[in-house]
CHARMM-style PDB file with segment names, atoms N, HN, CA, C and O in Angstrom:
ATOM      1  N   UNK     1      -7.132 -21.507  11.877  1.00  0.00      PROA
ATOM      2  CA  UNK     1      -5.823 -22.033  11.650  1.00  0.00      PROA
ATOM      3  C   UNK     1      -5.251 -21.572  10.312  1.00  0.00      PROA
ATOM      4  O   UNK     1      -4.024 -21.653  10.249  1.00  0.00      PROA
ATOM      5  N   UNK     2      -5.924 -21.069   9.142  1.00  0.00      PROA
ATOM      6  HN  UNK     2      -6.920 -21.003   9.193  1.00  0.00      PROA
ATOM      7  CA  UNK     2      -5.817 -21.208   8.038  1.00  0.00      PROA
ATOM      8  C   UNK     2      -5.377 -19.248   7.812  1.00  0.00      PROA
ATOM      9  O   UNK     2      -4.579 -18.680   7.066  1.00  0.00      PROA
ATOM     10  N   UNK     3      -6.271 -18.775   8.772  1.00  0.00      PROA
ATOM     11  HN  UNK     3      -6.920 -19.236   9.377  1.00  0.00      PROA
ATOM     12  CA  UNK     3      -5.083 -17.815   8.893  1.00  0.00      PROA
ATOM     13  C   UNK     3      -4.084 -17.421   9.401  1.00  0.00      PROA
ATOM     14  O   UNK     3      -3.376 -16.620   8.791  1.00  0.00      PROA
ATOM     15  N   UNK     4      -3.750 -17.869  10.652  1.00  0.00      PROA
ATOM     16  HN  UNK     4      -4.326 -18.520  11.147  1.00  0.00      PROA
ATOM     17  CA  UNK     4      -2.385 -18.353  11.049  1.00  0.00      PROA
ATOM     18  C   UNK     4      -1.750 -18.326  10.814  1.00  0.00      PROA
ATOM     19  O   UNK     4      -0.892 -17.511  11.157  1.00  0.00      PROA
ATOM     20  N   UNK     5      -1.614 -19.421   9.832  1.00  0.00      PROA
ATOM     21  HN  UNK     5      -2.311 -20.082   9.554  1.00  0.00      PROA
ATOM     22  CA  UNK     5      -0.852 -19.834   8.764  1.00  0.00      PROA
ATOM     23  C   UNK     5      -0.392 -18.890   7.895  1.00  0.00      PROA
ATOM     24  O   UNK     5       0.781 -18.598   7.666  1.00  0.00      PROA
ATOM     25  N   UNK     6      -1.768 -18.255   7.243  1.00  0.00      PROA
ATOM     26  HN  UNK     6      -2.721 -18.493   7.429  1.00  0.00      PROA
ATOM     27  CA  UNK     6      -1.284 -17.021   6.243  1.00  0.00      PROA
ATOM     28  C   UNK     6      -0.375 -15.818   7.027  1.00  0.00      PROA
ATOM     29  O   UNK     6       0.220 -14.956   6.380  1.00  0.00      PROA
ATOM     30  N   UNK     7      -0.359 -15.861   8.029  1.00  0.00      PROA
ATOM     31  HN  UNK     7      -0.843 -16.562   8.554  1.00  0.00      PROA
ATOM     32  CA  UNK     7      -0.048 -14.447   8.794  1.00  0.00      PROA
ATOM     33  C   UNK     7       1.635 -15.086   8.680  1.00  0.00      PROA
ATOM     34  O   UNK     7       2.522 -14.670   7.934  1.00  0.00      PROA
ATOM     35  N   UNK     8       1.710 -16.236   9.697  1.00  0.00      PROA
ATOM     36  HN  UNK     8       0.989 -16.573  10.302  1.00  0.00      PROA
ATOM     37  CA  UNK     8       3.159 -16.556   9.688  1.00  0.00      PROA
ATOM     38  C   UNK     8       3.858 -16.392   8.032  1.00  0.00      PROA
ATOM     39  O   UNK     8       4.718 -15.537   7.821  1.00  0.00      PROA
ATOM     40  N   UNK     9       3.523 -17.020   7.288  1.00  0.00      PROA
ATOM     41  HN  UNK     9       2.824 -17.715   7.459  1.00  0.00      PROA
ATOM     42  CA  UNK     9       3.917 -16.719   6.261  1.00  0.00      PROA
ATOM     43  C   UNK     9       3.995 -15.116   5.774  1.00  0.00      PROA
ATOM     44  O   UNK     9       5.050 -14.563   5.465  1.00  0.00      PROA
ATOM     45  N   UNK    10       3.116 -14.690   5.769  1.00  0.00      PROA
ATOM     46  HN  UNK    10       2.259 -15.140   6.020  1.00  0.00      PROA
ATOM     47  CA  UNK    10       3.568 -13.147   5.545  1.00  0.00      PROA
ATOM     48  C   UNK    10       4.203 -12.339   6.259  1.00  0.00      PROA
ATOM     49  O   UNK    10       4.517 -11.224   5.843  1.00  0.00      PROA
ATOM     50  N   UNK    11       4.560 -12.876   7.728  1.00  0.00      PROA
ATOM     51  HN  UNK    11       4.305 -13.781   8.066  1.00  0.00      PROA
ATOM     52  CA  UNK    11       5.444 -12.269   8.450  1.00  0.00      PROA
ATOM     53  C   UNK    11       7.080 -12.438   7.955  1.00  0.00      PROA
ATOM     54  O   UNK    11       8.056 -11.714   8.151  1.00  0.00      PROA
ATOM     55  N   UNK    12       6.947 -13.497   7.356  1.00  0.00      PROA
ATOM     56  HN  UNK    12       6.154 -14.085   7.196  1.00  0.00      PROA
ATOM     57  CA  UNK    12       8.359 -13.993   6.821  1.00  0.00      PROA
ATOM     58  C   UNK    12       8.816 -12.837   5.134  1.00  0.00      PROA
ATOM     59  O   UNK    12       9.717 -12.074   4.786  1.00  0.00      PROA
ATOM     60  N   UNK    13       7.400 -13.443   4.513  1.00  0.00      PROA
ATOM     61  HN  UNK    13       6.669 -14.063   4.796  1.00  0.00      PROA
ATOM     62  CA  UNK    13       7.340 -12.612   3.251  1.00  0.00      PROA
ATOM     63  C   UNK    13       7.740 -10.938   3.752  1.00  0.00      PROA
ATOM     64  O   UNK    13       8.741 -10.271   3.491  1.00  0.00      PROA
ATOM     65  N   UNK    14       6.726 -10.656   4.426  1.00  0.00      PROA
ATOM     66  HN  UNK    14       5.913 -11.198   4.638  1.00  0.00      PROA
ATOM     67  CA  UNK    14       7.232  -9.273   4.503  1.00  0.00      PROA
ATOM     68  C   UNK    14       8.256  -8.298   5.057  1.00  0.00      PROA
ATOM     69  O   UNK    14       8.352  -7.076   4.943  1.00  0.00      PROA
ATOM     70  N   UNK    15       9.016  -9.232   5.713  1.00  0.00      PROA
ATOM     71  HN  UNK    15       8.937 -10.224   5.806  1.00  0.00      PROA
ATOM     72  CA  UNK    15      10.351  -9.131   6.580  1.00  0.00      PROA
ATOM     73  C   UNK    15      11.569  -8.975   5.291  1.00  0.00      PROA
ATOM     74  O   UNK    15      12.523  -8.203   5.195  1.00  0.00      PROA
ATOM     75  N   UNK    16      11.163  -9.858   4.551  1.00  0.00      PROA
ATOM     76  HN  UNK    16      10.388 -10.485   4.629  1.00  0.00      PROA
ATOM     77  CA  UNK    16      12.009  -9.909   3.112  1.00  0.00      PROA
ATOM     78  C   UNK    16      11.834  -8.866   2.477  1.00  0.00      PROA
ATOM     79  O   UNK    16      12.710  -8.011   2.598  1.00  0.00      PROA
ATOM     80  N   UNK    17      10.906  -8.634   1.775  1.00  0.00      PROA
ATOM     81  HN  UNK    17      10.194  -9.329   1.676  1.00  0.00      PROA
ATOM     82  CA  UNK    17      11.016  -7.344   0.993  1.00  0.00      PROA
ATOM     83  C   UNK    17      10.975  -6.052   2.195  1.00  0.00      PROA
ATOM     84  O   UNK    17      10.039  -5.296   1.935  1.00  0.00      PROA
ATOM     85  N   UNK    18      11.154  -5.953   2.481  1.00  0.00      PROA
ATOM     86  HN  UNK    18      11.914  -6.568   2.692  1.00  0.00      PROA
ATOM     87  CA  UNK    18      11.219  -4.750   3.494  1.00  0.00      PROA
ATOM     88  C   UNK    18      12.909  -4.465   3.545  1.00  0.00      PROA
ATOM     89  O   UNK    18      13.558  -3.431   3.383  1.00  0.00      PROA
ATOM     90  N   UNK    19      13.276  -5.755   3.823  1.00  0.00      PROA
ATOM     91  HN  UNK    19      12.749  -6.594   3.955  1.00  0.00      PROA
ATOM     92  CA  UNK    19      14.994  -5.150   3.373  1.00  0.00      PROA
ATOM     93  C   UNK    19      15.266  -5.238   1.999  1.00  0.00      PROA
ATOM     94  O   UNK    19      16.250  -4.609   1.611  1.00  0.00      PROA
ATOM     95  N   UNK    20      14.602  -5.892   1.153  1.00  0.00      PROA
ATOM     96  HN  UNK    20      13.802  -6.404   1.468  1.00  0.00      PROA
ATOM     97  CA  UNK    20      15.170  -5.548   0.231  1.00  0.00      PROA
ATOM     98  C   UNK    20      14.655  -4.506  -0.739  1.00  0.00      PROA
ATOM     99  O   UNK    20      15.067  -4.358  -1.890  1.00  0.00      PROA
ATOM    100  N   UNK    21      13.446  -3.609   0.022  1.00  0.00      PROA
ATOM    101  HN  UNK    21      13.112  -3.730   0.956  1.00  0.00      PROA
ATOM    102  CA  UNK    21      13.109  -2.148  -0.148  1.00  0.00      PROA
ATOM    103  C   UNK    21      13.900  -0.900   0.181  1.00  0.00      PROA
ATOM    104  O   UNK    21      14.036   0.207  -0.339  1.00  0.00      PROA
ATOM    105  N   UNK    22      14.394  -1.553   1.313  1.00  0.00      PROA
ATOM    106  HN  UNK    22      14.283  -2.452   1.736  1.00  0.00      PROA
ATOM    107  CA  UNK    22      15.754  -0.625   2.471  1.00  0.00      PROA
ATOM    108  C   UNK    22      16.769  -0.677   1.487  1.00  0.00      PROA
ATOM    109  O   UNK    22      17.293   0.435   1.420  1.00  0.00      PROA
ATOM    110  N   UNK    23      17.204  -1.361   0.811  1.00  0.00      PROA
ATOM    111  HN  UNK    23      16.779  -2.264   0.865  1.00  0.00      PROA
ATOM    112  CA  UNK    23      18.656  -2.107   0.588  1.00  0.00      PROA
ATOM    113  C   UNK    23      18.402  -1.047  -0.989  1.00  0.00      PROA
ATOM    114  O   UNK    23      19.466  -0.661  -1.473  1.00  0.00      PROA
ATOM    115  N   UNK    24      17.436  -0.711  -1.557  1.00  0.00      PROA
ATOM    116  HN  UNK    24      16.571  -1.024  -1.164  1.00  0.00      PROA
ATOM    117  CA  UNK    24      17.808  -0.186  -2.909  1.00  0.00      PROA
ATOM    118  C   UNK    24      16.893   1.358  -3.077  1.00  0.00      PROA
ATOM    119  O   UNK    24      16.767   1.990  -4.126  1.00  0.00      PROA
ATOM    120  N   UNK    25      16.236   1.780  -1.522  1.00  0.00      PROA
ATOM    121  HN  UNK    25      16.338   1.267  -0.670  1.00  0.00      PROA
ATOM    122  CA  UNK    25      15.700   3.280  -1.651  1.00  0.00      PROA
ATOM    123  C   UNK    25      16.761   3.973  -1.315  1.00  0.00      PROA
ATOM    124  O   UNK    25      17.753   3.369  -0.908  1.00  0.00      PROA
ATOM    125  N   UNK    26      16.759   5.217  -1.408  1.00  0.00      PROA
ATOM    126  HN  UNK    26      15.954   5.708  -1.739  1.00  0.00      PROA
ATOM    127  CA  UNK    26      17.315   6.330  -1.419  1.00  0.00      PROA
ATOM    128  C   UNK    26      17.326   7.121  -0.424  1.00  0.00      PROA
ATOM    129  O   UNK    26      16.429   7.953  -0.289  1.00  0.00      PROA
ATOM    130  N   UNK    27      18.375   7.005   0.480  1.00  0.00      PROA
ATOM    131  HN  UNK    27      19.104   6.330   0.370  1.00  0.00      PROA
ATOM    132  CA  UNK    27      18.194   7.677   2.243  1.00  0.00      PROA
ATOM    133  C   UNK    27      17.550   8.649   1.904  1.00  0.00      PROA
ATOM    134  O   UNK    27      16.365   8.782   2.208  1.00  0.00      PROA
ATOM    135  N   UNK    28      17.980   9.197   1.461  1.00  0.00      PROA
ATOM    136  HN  UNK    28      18.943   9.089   1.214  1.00  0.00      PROA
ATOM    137  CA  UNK    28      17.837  11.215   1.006  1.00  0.00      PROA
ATOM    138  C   UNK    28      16.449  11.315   1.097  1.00  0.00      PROA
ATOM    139  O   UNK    28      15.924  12.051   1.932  1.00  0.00      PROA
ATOM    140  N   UNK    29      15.643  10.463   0.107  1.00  0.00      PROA
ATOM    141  HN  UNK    29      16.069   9.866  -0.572  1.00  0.00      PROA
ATOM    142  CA  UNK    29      14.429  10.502  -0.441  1.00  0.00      PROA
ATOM    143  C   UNK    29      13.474  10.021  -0.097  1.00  0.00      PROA
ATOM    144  O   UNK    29      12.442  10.369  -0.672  1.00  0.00      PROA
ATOM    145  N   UNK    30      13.375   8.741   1.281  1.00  0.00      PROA
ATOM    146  HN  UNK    30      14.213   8.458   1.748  1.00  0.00      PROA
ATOM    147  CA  UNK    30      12.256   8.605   1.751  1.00  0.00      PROA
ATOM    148  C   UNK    30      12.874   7.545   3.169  1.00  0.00      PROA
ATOM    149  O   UNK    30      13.991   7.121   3.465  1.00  0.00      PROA
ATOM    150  N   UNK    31      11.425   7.412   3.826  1.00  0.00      PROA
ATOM    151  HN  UNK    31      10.518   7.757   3.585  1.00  0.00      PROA
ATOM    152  CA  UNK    31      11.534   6.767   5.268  1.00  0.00      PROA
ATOM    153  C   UNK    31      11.853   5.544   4.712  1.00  0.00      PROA
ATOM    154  O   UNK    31      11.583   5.144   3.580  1.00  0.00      PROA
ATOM    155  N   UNK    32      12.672   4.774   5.930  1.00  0.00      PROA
ATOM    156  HN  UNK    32      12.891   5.099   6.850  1.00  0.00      PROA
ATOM    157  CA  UNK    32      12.904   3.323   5.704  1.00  0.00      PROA
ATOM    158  C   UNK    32      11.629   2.719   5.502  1.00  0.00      PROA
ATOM    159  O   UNK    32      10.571   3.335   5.367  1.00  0.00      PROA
ATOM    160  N   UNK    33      11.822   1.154   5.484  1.00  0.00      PROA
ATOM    161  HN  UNK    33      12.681   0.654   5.593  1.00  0.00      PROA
ATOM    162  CA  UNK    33      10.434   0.334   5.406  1.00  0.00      PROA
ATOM    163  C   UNK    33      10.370  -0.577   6.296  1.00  0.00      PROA
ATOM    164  O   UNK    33      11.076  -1.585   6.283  1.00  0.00      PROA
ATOM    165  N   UNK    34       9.579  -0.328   7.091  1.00  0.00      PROA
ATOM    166  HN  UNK    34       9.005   0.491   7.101  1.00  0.00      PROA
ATOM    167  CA  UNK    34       9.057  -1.563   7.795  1.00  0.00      PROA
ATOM    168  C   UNK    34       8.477  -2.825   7.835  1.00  0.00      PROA
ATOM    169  O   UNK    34       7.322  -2.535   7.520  1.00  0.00      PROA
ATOM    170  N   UNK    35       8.488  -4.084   8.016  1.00  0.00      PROA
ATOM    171  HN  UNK    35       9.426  -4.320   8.272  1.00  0.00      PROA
ATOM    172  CA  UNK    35       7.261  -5.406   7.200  1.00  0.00      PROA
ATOM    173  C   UNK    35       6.003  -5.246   7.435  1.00  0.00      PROA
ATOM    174  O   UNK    35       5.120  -5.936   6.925  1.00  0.00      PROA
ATOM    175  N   UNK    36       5.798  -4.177   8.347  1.00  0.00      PROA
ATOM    176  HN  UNK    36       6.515  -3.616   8.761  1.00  0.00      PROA
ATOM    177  CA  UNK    36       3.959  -3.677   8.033  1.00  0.00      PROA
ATOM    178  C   UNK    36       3.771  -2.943   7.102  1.00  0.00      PROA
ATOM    179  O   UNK    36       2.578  -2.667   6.985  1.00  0.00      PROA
ATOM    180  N   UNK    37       4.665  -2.307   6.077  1.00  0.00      PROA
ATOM    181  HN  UNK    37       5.635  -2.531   6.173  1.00  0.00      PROA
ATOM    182  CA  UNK    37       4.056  -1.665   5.027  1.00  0.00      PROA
ATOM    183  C   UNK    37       4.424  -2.771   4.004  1.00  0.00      PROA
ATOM    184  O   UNK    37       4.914  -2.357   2.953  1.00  0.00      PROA
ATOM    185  N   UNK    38       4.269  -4.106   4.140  1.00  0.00      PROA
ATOM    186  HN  UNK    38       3.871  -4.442   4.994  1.00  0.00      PROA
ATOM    187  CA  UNK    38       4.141  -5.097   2.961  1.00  0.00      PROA
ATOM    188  C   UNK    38       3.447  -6.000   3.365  1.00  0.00      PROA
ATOM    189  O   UNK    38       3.452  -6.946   2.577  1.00  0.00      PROA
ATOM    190  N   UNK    39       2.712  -6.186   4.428  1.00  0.00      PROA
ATOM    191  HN  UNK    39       2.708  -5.418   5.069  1.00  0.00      PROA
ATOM    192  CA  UNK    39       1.965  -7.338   4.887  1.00  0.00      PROA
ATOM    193  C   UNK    39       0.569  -6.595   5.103  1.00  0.00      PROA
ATOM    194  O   UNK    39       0.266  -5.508   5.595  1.00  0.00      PROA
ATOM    195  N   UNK    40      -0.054  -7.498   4.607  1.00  0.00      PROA
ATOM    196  HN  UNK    40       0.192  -8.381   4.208  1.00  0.00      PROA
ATOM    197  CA  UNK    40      -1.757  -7.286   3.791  1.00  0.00      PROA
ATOM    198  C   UNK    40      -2.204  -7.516   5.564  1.00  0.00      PROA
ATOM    199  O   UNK    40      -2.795  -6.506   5.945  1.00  0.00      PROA
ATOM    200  N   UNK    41      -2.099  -8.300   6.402  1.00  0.00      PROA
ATOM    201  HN  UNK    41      -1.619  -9.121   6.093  1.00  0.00      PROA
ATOM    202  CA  UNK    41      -3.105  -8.446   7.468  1.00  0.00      PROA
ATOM    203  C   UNK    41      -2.610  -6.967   8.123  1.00  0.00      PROA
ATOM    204  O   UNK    41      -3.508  -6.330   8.672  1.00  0.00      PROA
ATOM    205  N   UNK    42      -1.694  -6.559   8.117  1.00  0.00      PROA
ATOM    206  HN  UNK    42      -0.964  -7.077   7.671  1.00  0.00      PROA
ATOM    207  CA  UNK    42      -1.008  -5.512   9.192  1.00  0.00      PROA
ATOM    208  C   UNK    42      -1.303  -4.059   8.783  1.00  0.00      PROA
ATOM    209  O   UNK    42      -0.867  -3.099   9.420  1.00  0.00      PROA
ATOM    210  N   UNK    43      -2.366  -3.913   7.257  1.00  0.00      PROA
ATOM    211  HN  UNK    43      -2.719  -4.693   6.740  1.00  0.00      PROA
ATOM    212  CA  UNK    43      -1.873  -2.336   6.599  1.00  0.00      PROA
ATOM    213  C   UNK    43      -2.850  -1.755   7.416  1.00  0.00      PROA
ATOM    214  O   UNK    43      -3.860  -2.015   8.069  1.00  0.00      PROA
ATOM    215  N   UNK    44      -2.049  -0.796   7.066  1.00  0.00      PROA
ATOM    216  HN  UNK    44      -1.229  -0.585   6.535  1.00  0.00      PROA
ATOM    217  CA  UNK    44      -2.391   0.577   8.429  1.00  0.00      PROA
ATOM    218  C   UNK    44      -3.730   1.535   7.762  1.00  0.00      PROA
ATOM    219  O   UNK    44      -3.186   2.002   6.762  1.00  0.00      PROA
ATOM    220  N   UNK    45      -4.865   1.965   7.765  1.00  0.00      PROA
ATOM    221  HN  UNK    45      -5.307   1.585   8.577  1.00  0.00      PROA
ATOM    222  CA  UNK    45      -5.616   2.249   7.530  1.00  0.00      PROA
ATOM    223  C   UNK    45      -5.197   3.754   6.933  1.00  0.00      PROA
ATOM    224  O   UNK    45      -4.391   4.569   7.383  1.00  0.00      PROA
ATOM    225  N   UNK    46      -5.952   3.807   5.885  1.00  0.00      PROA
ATOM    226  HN  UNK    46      -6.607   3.146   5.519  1.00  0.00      PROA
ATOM    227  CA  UNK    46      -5.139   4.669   5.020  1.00  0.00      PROA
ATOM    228  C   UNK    46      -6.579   5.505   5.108  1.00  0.00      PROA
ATOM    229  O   UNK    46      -7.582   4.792   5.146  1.00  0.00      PROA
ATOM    230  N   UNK    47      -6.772   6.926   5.143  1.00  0.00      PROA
ATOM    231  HN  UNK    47      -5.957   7.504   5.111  1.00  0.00      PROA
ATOM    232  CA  UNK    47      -7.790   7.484   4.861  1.00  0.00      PROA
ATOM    233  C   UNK    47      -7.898   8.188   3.101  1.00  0.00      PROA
ATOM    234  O   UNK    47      -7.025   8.694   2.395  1.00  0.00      PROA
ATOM    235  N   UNK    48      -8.858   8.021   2.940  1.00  0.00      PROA
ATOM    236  HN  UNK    48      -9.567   7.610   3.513  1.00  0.00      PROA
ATOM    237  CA  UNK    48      -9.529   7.971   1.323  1.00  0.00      PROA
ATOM    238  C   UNK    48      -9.001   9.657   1.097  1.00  0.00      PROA
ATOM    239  O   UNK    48      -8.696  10.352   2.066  1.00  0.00      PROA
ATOM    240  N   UNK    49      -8.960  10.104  -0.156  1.00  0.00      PROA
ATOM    241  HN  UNK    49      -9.208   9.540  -0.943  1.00  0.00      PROA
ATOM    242  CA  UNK    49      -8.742  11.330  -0.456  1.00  0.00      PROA
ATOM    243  C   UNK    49     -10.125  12.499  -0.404  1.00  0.00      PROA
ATOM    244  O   UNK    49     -11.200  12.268  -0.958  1.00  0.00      PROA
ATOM    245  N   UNK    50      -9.858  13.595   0.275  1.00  0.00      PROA
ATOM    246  HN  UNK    50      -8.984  13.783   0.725  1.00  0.00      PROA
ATOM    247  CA  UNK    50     -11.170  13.921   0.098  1.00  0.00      PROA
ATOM    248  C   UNK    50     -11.322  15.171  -1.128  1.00  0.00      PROA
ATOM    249  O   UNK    50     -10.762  16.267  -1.167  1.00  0.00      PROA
ATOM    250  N   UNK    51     -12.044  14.713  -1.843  1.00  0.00      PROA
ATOM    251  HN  UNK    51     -12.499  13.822  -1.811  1.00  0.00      PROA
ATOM    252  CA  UNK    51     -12.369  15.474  -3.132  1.00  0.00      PROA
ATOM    253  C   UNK    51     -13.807  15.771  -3.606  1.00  0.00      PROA
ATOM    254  O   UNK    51     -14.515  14.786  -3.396  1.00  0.00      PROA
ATOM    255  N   UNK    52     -14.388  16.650  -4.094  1.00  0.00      PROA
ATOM    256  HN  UNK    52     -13.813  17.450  -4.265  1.00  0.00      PROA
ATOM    257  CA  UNK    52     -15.885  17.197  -4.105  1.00  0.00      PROA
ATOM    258  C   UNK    52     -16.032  16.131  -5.185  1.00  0.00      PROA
ATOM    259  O   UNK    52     -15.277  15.385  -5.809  1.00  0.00      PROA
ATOM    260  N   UNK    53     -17.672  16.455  -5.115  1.00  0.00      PROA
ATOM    261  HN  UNK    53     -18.285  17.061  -4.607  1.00  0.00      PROA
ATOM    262  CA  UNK    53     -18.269  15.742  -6.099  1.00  0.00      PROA
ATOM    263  C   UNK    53     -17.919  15.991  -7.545  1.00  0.00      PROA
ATOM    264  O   UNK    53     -18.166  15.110  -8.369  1.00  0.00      PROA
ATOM    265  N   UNK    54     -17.397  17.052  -7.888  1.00  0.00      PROA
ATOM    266  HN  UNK    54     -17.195  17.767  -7.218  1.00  0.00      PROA
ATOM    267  CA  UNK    54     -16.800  17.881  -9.077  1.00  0.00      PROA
ATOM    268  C   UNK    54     -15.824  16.773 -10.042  1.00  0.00      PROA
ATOM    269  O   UNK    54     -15.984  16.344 -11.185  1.00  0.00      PROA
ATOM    270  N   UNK    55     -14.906  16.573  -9.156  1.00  0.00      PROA
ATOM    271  HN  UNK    55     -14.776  16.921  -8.228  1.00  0.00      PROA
ATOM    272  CA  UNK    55     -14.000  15.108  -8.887  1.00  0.00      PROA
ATOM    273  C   UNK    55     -14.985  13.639  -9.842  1.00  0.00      PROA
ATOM    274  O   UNK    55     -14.657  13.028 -10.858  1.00  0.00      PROA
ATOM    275  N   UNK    56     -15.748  13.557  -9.302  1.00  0.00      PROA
ATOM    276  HN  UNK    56     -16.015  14.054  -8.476  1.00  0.00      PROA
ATOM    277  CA  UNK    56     -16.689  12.187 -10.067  1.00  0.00      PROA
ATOM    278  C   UNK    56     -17.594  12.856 -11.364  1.00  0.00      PROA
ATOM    279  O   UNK    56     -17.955  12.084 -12.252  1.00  0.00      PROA
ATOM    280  N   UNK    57     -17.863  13.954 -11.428  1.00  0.00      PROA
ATOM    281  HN  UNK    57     -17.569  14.581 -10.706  1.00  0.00      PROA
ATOM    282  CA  UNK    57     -18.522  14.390 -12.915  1.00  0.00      PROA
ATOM    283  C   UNK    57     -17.451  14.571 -13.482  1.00  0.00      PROA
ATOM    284  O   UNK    57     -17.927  15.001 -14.532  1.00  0.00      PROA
ATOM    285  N   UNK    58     -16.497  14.590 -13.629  1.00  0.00      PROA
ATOM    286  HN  UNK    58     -16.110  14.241 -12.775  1.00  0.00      PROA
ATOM    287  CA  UNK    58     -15.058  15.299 -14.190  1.00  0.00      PROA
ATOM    288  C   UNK    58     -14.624  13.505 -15.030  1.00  0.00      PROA
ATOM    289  O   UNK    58     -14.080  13.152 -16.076  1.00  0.00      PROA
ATOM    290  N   UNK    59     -15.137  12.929 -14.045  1.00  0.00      PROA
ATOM    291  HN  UNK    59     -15.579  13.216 -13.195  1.00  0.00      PROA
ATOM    292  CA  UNK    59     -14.893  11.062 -14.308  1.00  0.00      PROA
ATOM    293  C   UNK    59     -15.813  10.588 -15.480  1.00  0.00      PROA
ATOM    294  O   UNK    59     -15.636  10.222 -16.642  1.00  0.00      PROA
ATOM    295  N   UNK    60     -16.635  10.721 -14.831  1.00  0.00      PROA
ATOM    296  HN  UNK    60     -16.779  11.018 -13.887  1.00  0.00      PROA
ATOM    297  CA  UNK    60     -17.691   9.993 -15.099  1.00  0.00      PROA
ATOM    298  C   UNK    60     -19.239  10.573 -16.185  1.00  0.00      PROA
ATOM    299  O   UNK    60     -20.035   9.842 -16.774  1.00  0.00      PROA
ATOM    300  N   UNK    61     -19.218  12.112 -16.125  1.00  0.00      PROA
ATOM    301  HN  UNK    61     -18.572  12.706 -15.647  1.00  0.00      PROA
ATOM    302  CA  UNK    61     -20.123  12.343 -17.084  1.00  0.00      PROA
ATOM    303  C   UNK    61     -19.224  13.250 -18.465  1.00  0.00      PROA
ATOM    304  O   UNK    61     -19.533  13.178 -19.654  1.00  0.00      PROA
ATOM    305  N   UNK    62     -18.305  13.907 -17.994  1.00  0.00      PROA
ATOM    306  HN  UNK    62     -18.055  13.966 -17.028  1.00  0.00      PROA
ATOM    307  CA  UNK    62     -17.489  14.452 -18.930  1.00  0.00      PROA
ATOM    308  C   UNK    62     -16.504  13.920 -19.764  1.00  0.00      PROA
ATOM    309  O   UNK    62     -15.560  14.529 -20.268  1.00  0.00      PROA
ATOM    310  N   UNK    63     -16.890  12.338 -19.908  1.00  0.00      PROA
ATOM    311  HN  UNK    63     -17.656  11.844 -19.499  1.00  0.00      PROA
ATOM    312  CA  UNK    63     -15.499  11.142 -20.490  1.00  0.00      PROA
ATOM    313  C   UNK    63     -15.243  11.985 -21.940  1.00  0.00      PROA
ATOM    314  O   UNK    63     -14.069  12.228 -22.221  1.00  0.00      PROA
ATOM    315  N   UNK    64     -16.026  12.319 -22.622  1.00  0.00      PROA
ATOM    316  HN  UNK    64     -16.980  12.122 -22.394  1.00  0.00      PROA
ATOM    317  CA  UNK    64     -15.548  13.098 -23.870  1.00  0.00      PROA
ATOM    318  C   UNK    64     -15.191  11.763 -24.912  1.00  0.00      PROA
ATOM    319  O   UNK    64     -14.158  11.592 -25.559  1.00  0.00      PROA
ATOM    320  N   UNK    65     -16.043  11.147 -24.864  1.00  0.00      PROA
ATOM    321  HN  UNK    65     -16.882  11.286 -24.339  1.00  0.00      PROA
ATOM    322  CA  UNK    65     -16.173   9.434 -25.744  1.00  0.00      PROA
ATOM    323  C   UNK    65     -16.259  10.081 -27.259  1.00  0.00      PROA
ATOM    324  O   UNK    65     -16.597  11.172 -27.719  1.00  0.00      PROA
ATOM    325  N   UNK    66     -15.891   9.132 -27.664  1.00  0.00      PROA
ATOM    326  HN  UNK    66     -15.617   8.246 -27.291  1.00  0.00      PROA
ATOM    327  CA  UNK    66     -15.725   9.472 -29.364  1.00  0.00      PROA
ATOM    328  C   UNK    66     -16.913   9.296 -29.985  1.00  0.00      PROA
ATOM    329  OT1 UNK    66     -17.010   9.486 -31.197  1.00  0.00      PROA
TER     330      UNK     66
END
């Protein structure tokens, strides 16, 4: 029940900012918005970037600390 709840509510929440994402982007410059790209139960599975391991030594052993 308790998510339910959360869903109805974010269906509302995200119906809102979605126009008022529409209402101040830039036709020219990008796709409208829909309330699934603002509602947390609904996001669309995003695939991770793929980058070599090069990528995490570049992070993580080369910090160049003072």
């Amino acid at each position: 029940m308790a998510e339910a709840k959360s869903r109805a509510a974010w269906d509302h929440t995200a119906s809102i900012l979605a126009l008022v994402a529409n209402i101040h982007r830039d036709p020219k410059k990008s796709r409208p918005f829909v309330p699934a790209d603002f509602h947390p139960h609904e996001r669309r599975k995003q695939h991770p970037a793929k980058v070599g391991i090069v990528a995490l030594k570049s992070i993580f052993v080369d910090r160049g600390g003072p």
